[in-house]
N, C-alpha and C positions, 0 to 999 in steps of 0.2 A: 504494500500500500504506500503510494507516494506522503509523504509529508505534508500536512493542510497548507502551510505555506505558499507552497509551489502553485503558482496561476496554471491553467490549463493550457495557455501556448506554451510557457517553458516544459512540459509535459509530454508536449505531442510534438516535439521537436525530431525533425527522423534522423535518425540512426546512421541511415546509409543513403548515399545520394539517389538509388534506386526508389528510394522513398518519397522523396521532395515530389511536391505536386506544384505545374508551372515550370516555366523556365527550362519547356525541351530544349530551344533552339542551342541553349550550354552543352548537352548531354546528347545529342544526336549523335549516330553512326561516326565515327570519322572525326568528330572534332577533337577540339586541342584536348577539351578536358576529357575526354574519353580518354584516348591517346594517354596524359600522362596517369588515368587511372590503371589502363591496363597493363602500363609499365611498370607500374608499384612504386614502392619505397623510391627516393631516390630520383625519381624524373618530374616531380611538381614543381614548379617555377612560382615566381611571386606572381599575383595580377590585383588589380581594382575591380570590384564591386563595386555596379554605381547603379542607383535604380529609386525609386520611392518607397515610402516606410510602408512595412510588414508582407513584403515580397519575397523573402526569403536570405537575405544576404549572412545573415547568421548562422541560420539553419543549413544553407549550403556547404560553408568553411567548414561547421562543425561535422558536420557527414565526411566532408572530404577528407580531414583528415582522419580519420573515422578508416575511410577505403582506402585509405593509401600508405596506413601506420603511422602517420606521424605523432610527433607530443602538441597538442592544440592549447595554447596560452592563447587568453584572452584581453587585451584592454581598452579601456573605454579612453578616446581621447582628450574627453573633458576631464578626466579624471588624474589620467596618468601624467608624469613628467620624464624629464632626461633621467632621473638617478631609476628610477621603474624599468625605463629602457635599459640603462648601464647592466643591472640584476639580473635582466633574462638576456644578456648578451654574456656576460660571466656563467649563467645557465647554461645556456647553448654548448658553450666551449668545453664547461666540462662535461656536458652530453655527450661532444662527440668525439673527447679524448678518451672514453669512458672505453670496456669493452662490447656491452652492450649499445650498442652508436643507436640513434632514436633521433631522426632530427626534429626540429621544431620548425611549427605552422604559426605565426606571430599572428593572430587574429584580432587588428586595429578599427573598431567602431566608431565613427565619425570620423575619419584621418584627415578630412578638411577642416576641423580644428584645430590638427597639430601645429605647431607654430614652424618656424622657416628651420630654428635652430635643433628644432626634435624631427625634422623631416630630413634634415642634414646629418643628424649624427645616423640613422638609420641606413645611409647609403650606404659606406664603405660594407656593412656587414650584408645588404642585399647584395650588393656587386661581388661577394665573396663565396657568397650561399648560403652562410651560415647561419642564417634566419630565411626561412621563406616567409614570406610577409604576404599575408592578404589585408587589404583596407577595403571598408564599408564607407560608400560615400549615396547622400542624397542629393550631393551637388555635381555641378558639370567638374570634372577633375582638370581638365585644362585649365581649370582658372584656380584652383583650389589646393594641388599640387603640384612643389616644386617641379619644372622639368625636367630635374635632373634626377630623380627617382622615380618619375613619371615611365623616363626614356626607358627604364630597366624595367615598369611592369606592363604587364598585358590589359587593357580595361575590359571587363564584361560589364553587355548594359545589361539589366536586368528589369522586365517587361510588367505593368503593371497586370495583377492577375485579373482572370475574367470573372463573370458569377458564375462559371461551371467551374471554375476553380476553385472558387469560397466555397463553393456545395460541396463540392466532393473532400475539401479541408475539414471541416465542419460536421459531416456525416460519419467522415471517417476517426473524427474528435469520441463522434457519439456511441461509434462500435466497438472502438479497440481503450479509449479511458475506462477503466474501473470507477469512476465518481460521474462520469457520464451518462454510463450504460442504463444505472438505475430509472433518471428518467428517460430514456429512450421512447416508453410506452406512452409520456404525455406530453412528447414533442411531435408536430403535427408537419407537414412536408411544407404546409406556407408558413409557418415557424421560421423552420431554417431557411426557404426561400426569403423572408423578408429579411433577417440576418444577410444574406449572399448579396443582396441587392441593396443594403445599407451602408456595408462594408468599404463600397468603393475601391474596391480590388488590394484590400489590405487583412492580409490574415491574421495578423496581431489583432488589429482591431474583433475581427470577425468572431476568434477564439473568445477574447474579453466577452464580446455581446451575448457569446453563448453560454460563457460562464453567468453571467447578471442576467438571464434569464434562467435559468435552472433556480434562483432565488426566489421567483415570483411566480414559477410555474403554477402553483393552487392558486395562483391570485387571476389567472387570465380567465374570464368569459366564453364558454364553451360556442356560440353564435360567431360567426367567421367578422363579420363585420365589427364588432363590437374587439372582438380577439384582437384584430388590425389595430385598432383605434387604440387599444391596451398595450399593444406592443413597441408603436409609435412613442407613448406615453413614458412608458417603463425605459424605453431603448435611446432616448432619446441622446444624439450626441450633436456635435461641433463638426460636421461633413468636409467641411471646405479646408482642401488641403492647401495650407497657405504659409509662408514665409516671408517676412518682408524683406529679412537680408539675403533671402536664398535667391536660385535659378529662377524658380517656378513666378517670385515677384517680377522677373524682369523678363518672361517669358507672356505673360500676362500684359502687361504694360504695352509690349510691342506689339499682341494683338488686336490690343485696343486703338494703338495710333495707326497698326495696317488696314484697320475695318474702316478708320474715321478716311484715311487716306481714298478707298476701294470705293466711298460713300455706302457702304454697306451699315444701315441706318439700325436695321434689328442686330447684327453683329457687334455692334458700336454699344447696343444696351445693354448685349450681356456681358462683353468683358468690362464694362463699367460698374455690372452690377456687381459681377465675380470679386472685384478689387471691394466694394463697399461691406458685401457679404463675408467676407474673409476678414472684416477690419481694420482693411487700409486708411491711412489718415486721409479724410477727402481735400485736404490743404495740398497733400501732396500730388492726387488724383486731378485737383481744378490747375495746378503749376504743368503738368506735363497737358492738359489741356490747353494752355494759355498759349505754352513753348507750340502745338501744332497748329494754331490758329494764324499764329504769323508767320510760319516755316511752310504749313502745307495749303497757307487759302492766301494769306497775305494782301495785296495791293488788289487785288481780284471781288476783295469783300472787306474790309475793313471796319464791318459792322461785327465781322465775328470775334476780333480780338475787343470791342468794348462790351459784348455780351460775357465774353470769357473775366473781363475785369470785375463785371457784375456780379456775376455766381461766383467769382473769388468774395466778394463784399458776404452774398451772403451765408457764403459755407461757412466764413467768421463770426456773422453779427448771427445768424439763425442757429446754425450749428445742428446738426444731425442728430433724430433721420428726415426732420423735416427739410433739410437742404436735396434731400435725394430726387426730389421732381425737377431742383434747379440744377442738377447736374445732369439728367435724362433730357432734359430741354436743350442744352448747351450741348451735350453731345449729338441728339437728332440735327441742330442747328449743322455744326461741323460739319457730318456728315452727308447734308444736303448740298451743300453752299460749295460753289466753283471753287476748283482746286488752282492753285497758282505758286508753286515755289521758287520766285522769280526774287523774293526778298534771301531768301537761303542761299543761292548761286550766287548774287550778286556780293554776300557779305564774305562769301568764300573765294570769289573772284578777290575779292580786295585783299582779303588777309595774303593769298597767296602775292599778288604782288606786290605790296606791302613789305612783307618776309627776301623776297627778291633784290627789291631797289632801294631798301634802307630808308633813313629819317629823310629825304628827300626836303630841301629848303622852301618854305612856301613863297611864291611869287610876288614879288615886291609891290605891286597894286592892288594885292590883296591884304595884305600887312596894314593895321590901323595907326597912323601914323599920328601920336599923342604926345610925343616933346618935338621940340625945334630941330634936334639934333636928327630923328627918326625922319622928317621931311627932308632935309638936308641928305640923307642917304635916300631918300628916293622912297620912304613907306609913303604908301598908296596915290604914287603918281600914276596916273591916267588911268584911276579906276572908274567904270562908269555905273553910276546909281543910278537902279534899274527902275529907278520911282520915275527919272526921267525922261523915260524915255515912251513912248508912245505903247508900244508893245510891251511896256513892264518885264523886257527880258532883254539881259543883253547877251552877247552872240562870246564877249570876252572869254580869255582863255582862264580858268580855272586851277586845271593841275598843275603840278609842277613840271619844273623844266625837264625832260626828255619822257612825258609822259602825256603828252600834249593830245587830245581828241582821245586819249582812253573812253572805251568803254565798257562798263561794269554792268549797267542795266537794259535790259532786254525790253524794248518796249511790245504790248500787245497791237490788236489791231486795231483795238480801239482806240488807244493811246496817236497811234498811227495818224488814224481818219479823223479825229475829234481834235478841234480847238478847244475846246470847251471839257474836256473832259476835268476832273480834280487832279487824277493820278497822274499828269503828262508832269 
């Protein structure tokens, strides 16, 4: 009999990789990880696990080394430091000075919080072998680990599960646990389908739900509709898988400015809603708004960047959730409104030459010429003020010397044909 302690995912953690449910495309015919199972001891290599939480990244290392004999150490990177690492590296060494040689499988949970100096000390002993290292990441590893320990692992993405996979995780929770089984007889197939289906392709999660249900079992209403309604109740979590400092935030973000861009009006509402429902600050949700109103409509509409000022005022003065209509308003707004990124090119035209031609002297009739001394060198001889001039424009040369008729801005064709237009 397992220990009460023990939650029921740490439980039903399998054994052997033949057992992991999800994540063939790792274990198929011919692949790498097949390959160095069926070589044994001795031919495992480091890699990254990277994938979203309760997909298996744990339960995988732990099987593996499991099928391959190694010693499986475990640590959590929020937890662990350099002198932790130092210990299982003095481990290691006398493992395999040892007669019984056993190498070690270092299995590193969150490795994208390890800091630069604990990613550093790791190398020398991965490039040695002396540690086979697998790291668990939720985040993109390109960005997350150094590329110099990077270059030495292999990365597996690992796929978020289906609901035939929560079902068949979950069922088979309920066949083969001893503290499962019992209720087996008063869990009902939409039970655990509404478990599979809440889950959102996270077996941790899925196991917990089925545990928190086995608590309330007598307490559900034997009528299906009512049962639902009970389940909902009882089961009730936080779905929306969300980070602010993670991938997934900045994954999100850019599908919200790719919909606003596409003018894809109902796509533009949901990843806006995604970011609010998740608890993103809406300060920061109306600023990457504001950045696309002048970047992708600009000079084309200039009504959208004072709407965007707007629902800046009142995401402030109102403040949430009553600001969520003035954010749904301002995104359909975006999203309708003529696209124009002619102020982004232009600002990038300039930096670029800018960066080129250096602090270039500004033109001496342009220069405000405010002591006697500044006239005497010539500030703002034969500048002509355009109040004077009948057309209120003068035709004068502007830029600086050898940069003469540049130009940065791209007129439309409106701009074109129109005297009268605002934006020429």
């Amino acid at each position: 009999m397992h220990t009460p302690h023990q939650p029921l995912a740490y439980r039903m953690r399998p054994k052997h990789v033949t057992d992991l449910i999800g994540q063939e495309h790792l274990f198929a015919k011919g692949s790498r990880l097949m390959r160095a199972i069926e070589a044994g001891q001795g031919h495992l290599f480091s890699f990254i696990l990277w994938g979203p939480p309760g997909v298996g990244k744990t339960s995988l290392a732990r099987a593996l080394a499991q099928d391959v004999d190694y010693d499986y150490v475990s640590l959590n990177a929020v937890e662990a430091g350099v002198k932790d690492l130092r210990a299982l590296v003095e481990k290691a060494r006398q493992s395999q000075a040892g007669f019984f040689h056993k190498p070690m499988l270092l299995f590193i949970d969150e490795i994208h919080r390890f800091s630069k100096s604990q990613q550093d000390f790791l190398l020398p002993h991965v490039e040695s072998g002396l540690l086979t290292l697998v790291g668990a990441t939720t985040e993109n590893p390109s960005f997350e680990v150094n590329s110099a320990l990077l270059s030495r692992m292999k990365v597996f993405v690992l796929k978020e599960l289906t609901e035939a996979h929560i079902d068949a995780i979950i069922r088979r929770a309920v066949a083969l646990d001893e503290e499962m089984a019992q209720f087996a007889p008063m869990l009902r197939d939409s039970d655990l389908a509404f478990i599979a289906r809440t889950s959102f392709g996270d077996a941790r999660t899925a196991l917990n739900l089925l545990e928190q249900l086995t608590l309330h079992i007598d307490d559900l209403p034997t009528e299906e509709s009512e049962r639902s309604a009970a389940l909902a109740s009882i089961l009730r979590q936080d779905v929306i898988r969300y980070d602010k400092n993670g991938e997934e935030h900045y994954n999100i973000i850019s599908a919200l400015h790719k919909s606003l861009r596409d003018s894809d009006v109902d796509a533009s509402i949901y990843w806006l809603m995604r970011m609010l429902e998740a608890g993103e600050d809406p300060k920061y949700v109306v600023r990457r708004m504001m950045r696309f109103a002048s970047e992708d409509i600009g000079a084309s509409d200039p009504q959208a960047l004072i709407l965007a000022m707007a629902v800046q005022q009142n995401v402030v003065f109102v403040g949430m959730p009553e600001s969520t209509t003035a954010l749904v308003e301002l995104a359909v707004y975006l999203a309708k409104a003529p696209k124009d990124n002619r102020c982004y090119t232009a600002a990038k035209k300039a930096q670029r030459l800018i960066r080129e031609t250096g602090p270039l002297g500004v033109p001496l009739h342009l220069r405000n010429a405010t002591t006697n001394l500044m006239k005497e060198l010539s500030y703002g001889k034969g500048y002509e003020y355009a109040h004077d001039l009948e057309e209120k424009k003068s035709q004068q040369e502007h830029f600086p010397k050898g940069l003469e008729g540049t130009r940065l801005w791209e007129e439309s064709d409106l701009e074109k044909n129109s005297r009268t237009d605002l934006h020429r």
